[in-house]
Each structure stands twice: as structure tokens, then as C-alpha cells.
C-alpha positions in Angstrom: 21.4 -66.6 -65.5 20.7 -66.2 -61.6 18.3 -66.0 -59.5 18.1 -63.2 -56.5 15.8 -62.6 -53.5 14.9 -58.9 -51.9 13.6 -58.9 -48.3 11.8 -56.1 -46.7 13.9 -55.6 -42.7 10.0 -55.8 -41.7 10.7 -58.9 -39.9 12.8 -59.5 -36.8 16.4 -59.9 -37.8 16.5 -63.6 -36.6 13.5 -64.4 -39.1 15.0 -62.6 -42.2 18.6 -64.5 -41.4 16.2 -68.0 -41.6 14.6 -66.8 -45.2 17.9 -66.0 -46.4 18.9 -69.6 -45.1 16.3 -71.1 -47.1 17.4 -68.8 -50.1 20.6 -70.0 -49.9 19.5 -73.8 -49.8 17.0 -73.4 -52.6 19.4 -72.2 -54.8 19.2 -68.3 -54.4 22.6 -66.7 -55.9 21.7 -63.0 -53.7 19.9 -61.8 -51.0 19.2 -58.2 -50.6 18.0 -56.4 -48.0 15.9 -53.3 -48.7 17.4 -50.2 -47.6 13.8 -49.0 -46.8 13.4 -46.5 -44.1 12.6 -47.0 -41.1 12.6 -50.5 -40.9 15.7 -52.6 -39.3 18.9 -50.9 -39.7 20.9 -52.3 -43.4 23.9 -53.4 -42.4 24.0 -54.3 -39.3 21.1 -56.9 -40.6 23.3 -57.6 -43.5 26.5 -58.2 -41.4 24.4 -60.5 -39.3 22.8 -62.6 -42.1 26.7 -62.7 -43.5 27.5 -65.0 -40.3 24.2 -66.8 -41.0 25.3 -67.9 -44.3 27.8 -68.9 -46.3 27.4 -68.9 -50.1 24.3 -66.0 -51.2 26.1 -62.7 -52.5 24.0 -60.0 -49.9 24.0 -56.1 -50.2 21.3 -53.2 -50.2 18.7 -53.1 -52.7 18.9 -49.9 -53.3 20.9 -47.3 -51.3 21.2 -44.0 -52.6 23.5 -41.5 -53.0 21.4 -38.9 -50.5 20.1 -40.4 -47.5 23.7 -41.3 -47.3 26.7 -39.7 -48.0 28.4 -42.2 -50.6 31.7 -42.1 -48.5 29.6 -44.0 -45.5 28.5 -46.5 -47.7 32.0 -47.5 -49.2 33.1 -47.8 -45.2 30.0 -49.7 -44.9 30.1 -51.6 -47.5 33.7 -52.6 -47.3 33.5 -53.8 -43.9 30.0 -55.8 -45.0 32.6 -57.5 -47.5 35.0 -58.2 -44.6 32.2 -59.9 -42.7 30.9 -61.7 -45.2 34.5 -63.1 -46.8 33.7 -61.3 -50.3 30.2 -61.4 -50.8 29.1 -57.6 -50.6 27.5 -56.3 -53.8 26.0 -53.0 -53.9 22.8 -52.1 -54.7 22.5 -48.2 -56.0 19.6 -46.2 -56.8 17.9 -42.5 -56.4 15.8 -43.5 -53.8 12.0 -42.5 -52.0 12.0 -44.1 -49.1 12.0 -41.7 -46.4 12.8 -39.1 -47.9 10.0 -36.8 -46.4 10.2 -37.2 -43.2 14.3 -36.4 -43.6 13.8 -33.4 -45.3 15.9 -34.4 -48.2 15.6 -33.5 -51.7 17.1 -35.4 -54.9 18.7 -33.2 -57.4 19.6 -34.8 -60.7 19.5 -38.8 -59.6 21.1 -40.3 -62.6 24.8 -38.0 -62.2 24.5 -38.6 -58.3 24.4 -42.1 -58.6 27.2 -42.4 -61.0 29.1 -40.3 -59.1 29.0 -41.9 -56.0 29.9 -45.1 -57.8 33.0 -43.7 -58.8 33.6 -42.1 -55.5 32.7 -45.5 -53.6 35.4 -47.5 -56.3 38.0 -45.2 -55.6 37.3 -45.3 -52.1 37.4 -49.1 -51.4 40.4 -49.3 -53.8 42.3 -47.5 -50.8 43.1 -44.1 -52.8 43.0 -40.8 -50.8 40.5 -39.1 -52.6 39.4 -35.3 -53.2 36.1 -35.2 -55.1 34.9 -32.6 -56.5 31.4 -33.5 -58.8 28.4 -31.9 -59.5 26.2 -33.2 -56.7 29.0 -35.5 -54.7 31.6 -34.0 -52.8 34.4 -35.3 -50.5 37.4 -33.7 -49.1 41.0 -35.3 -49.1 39.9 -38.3 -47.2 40.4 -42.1 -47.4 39.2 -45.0 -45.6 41.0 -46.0 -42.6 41.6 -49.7 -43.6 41.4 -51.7 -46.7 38.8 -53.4 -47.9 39.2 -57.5 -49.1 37.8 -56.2 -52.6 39.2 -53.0 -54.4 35.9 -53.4 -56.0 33.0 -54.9 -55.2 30.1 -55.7 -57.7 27.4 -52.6 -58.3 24.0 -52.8 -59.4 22.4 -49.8 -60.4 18.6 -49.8 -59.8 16.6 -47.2 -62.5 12.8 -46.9 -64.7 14.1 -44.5 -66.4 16.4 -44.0 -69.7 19.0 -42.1 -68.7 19.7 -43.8 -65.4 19.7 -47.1 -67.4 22.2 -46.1 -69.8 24.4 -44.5 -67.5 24.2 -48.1 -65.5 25.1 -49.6 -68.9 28.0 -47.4 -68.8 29.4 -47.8 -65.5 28.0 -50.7 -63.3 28.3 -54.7 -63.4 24.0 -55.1 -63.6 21.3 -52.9 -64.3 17.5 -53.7 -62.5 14.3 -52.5 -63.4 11.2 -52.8 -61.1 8.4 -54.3 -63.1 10.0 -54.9 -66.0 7.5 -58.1 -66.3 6.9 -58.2 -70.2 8.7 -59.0 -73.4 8.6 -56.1 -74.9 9.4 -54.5 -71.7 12.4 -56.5 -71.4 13.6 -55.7 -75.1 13.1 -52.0 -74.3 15.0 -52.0 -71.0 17.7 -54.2 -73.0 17.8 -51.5 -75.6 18.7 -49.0 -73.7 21.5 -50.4 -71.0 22.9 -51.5 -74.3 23.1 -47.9 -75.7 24.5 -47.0 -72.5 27.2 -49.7 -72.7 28.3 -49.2 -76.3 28.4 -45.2 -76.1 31.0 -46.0 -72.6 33.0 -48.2 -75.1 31.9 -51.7 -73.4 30.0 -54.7 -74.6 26.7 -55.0 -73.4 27.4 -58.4 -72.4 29.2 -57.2 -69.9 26.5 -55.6 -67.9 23.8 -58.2 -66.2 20.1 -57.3 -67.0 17.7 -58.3 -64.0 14.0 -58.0 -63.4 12.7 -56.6 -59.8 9.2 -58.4 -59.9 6.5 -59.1 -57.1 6.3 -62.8 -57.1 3.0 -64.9 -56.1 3.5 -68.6 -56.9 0.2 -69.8 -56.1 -1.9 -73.3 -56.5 -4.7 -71.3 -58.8 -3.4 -68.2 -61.2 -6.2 -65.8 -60.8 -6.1 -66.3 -57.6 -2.3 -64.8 -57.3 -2.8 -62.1 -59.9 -5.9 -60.7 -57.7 -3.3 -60.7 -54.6 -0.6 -58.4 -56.6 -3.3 -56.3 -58.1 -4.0 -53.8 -55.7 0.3 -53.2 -56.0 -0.1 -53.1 -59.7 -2.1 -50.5 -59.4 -0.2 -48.7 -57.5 2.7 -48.4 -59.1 0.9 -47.7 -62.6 -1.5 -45.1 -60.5 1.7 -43.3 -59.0 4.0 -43.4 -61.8 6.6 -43.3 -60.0 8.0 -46.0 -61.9 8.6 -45.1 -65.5 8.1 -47.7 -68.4 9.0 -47.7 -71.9 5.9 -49.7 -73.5 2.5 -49.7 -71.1 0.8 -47.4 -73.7 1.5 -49.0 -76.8 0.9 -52.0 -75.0 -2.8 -50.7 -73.8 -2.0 -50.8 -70.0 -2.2 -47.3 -68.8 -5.2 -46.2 -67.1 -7.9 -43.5 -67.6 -5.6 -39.8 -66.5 -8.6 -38.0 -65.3 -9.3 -41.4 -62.8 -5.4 -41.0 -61.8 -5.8 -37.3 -61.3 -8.8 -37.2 -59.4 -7.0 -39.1 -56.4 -4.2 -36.1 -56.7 -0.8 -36.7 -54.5 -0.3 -39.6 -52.6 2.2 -40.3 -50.0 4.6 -43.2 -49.8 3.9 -44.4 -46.9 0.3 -44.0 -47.5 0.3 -47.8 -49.3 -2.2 -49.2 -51.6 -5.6 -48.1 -50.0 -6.1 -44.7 -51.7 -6.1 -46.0 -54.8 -8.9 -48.5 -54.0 -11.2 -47.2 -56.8 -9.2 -47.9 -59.9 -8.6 -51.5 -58.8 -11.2 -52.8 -61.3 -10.1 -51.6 -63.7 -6.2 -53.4 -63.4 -6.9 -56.2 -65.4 -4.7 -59.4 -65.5 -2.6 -58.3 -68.2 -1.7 -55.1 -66.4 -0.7 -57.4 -63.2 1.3 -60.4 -65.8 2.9 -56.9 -67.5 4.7 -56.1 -64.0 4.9 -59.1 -61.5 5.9 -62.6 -61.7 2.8 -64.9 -60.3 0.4 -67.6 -61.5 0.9 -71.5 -60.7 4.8 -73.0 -61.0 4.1 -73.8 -64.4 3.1 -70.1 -65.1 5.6 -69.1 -63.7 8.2 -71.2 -65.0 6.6 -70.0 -69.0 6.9 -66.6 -67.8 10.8 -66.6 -67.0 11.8 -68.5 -70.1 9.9 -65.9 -72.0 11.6 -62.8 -70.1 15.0 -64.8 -70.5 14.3 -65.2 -74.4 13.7 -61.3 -74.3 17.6 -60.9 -73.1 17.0 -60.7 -69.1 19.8 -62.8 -67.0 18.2 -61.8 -63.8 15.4 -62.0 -61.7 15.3 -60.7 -58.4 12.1 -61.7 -56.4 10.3 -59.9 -53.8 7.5 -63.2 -52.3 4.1 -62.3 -51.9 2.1 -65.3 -50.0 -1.0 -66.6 -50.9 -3.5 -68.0 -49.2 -2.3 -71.6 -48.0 1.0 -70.3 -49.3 3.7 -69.3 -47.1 6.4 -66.4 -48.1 8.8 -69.0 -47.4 7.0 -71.4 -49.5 7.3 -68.9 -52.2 11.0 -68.9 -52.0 11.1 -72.6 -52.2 9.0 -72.8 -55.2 10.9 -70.7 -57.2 14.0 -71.9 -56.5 13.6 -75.8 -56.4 10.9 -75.8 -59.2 10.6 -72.7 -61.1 13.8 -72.3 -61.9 15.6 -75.5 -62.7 12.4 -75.8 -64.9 14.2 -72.9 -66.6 17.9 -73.9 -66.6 16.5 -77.3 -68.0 14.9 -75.6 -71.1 17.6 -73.9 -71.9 20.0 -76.2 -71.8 18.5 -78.8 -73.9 18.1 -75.7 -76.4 21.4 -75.5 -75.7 21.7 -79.4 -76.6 19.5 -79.4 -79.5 21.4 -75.9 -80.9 25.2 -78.1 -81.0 23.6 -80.7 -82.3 
């Protein structure tokens, strides 16, 4: 099990080095850095919180294989593992972000990503490589110095089936936004697994993590009205597929959803002001992590039962609440809270 943090480069570079500091202190196994446009530029950040540091894994979470030709991001990524001494990890998914305003166009997101994950792994193992897919192409070209890892850990980021099974199938981890219930957890399991045994590998050998919103706050309600608005957002836009928030009672009214018609990214929370009401807590404990320590703590152990080994936090403050206090809280409370359950199950099990 491990524990991860996501920053948003929405902060100047010196303050997001000092919460991946306190990351690394508290316990924090990875820090990523959102490859959001246009907020500070990904790597350089990431090279510079690599000489801030010395332990916390750090990559992108997520690049994608559009905004950026997957040939740049090995280079990229290989020098980020130079810097760092071995602690690049790759975060890989179809991306949003920016995309208007660029003029680019996904076609096909699951075969794009795994291609440029096999491009990138051939790349950083120092082959010359001519590739030729679908959506990815590169001509007779190498990189012009070798990388300290022929290959580096990849996540690949999805909400939807087939990009989760083809991350069963060709990456180290698989991360789903939101995945924030049981039987969203079992679901998500389900199908990297699929992915995994159709590829010929064990799912064990493919990490399962939760991307979740986390408020850790000193009254529950009090965090789950703070993450609502978001909530709704993401259930509103549906831009973010689940498996089980109909069977599960958690979608909300179409003709509601339709009447607000396109939104745009960047356009945040506000136009979907008039459905907030109607996001209850369940729909906010069915996506997000928040609620007191102890909450919390329940919460993780329950996703964990469920067959998650990761959970990668995004802080939301709280009144009286600091985002760093959030990072703190999870890491020196929540989750050796965790670890202890489970290894005195562990205990109790061999006895």
C-alpha cells in the first residue's frame, strides 16, 4: 500500500517544492505534479522539486500522448530521472486540459496511450526506433543519451473500461479519479484485472490507486459541503465515467444536466450552481476522500478491503485547515491508522 500526493503548479515553484517537503516528511511515497495547462511548466517544476527532495518518487499526473509528442516526454522524462537519481515515474492519460485553446483533438485515447507507452519504453531503453502505429508515429530516431532507467515506472490514468484494461495490460498502476466507493473499487478492480489476465500477467502485478479530493476536517459535514460543489461537477459533466453511480442511486436528474448544455473546462464549478442541492453526502463520500481523521481513516481501510493499494490525494483545506495541514493529517494520522489495522489483521490471520 502507498500513499501519493497530486499538486496543482498553481502555486509559485518555491511553495509547491515546500509541500512536497512536507509530503516527503509525512510519509508521502509520490508527488505529482499536474500536467495542467497553463499553469507552471511540468518539468522544469519537477526537476526543481527533484533537488528539493530526496526520497518521494515525482512525475506528471497525467501527460498525454497529444499535447505532447510521446518522443518529448521520454527525453523529458529520462533526464527528470537523471535529476532526480531514479525517481521519475510517469503519469499517462488522454487528457482535457488545454486542449481548446491548442486546437487539438483526441482520436481514439486508449490505443494512443498504449502506444506511446511502448514508444516511450523503447525510447528510454536506448533503441533507435521507427514507429509506425495507428495514432503515434516516429521516424528512425533515438535519444541522444541514455537514460539511468531503461524503464521507468508508468501509471496509466482512465474512467473508462477499455483504457483500464489496456492499463492492466501494459503499465505498472492503473488510477481512477473518484473511484471513492466499494463497489466502485471492486468494479475498477474487475476490469484492470481482465486487462491483465487477457495480456498474460497477474493482476497482482499491476497497482490499483484512487485519485480522490481529500478534505480532512475537524467536523464531517462541514468537509463534504466544501467538495460538493466539485462532486457535482464531475457527476454534472460526465466527463468522468463510472461503473456503478446508477445502480448505486447517485446520478442526477438528465433533463437538470441537460438544461445547463455544454460547459467549458476552464469554466469551473459555478455553472452548475443549481444542481448543488441536490448532491447529497453520499454522492460526495461516493467520489472524495473527506470527513474527520477518523472518517477518513474508516474510509481507506474500507477502499483497501475493496482491493485498492493506492491512494493519491489531491488537499482541499477547510476552514481553520490548512492544505498543508491536510497533507500532514493524512500522512502522520490517517494512514498509519491504516497500516496499523492491517497489520494486526495481519497478526491475528498467522496466528
Amino acid at each position: 500500500m502507498s500513499i501519493e500526493l497530486l499538486m496543482l503548479g498553481d502555486q509559485s515553484v518555491s511553495r509547491l517544492a515546500a509541500r512536497t517537503r512536507l509530503a516527503e516528511e509525512s510519509g508521502f511515497e509520490t508527488v505529482w505534479l499536474a500536467d495542467e495547462r497553463f499553469y507552471r511548466e511540468i518539468y522544469s517544476s519537477l526537476s526543481y522539486l527533484a533537488g528539493q527532495t530526496s526520497r518521494v518518487n515525482l512525475g506528471p499526473c497525467v501527460t498525454d500522448p497529444f499535447a505532447r509528442h510521446p518522443a518529448l516526454t521520454a527525453m523529458a522524462l529520462g533526464t527528470l530521472d537523471e535529476i532526480s537519481e531514479g525517481r521519475a515515474i510517469l503519469g499517462i492519460g488522454a487528457g482535457v486540459s488545454g486542449f481548446a485553446e491548442l486546437g487539438i483533438q483526441s482520436r481514439k485515447p486508449p490505443l494512443a496511450i498504449r502506444e506511446a507507452v511502448d514508444l516511450i519504453r523503447q525510447l528510454m531503453a536506448g533503441q533507435e526506433v521507427d514507429y509506425q502505429g495507428e495514432i503515434i508515429r516516429f521516424q528512425r530516431g533515438r535519444l541522444n543519451f541514455t537514460p539511468p532507467r531503461a524503464r521507468v515506472p508508468v501509471r496509466v490514468a482512465s474512467n473508462g473500461p477499455l483504457g483500464q484494461k489496456m492499463g492492466g495490460a501494459v503499465a505498472d498502476g492503473v488510477m481512477m479519479e473518484g473511484c471513492g466507493s466499494v463497489e466502485e473499487a471492486k468494479a475498477f478492480a474487475s476490469a484492470v484485472a481482465e486487462g491483465a489476465m487477457k495480456a498474460g500477467r497477474s493482476p497482482r502485478e499491476v497497482k490499483l490507486v484512487a485519485r480522490l479530493d481529500c478534505c480532512i476536517a475537524n467536523d464531517g459535514k462541514q468537509a463534504r459541503d466544501i467538495l460538493r460543489p466539485s462532486v457535482t461537477r464531475i457527476i454534472a459533466q460526465a466527463t468522468s465515467r463510472f461503473y456503478t453511480l446508477q445502480t448505486q442511486g447517485l446520478t442526477l436528474p438528465k433533463e437538470l444536466v441537460e438544461a445547463i448544455g455544454p460547459v467549458p473546462y476552464a469554466a469551473g464549478v459555478t455553472p452548475f450552481a443549481a444542481l448543488f442541492p441536490l448532491v447529497t453526502d453520499r454522492h460526495v463520500d461516493a467520489l472524495t476522500l473527506c470527513g474527520t481523521v477518523e472518517e477518513v481513516t474508516q474510509h481507506v481501510i474500507d477502499l483497501r478491503r475493496a482491493g485498492l493499494t493506492g491512494f493519491n490525494i489531491f488537499p482541499v483545506p477547510a476552514p481553520g485547515i490548512s492544505y498543508e495541514d491536510v497533507i500532514v493529517r493524512f500522512g502522520t494520522q490517517v494512514w498509519p491508522a491504516v497500516e496499523a489495522t492491517f497489520a494486526k489483521e495481519s497478526s491475528d490471520w498467522r496466528a
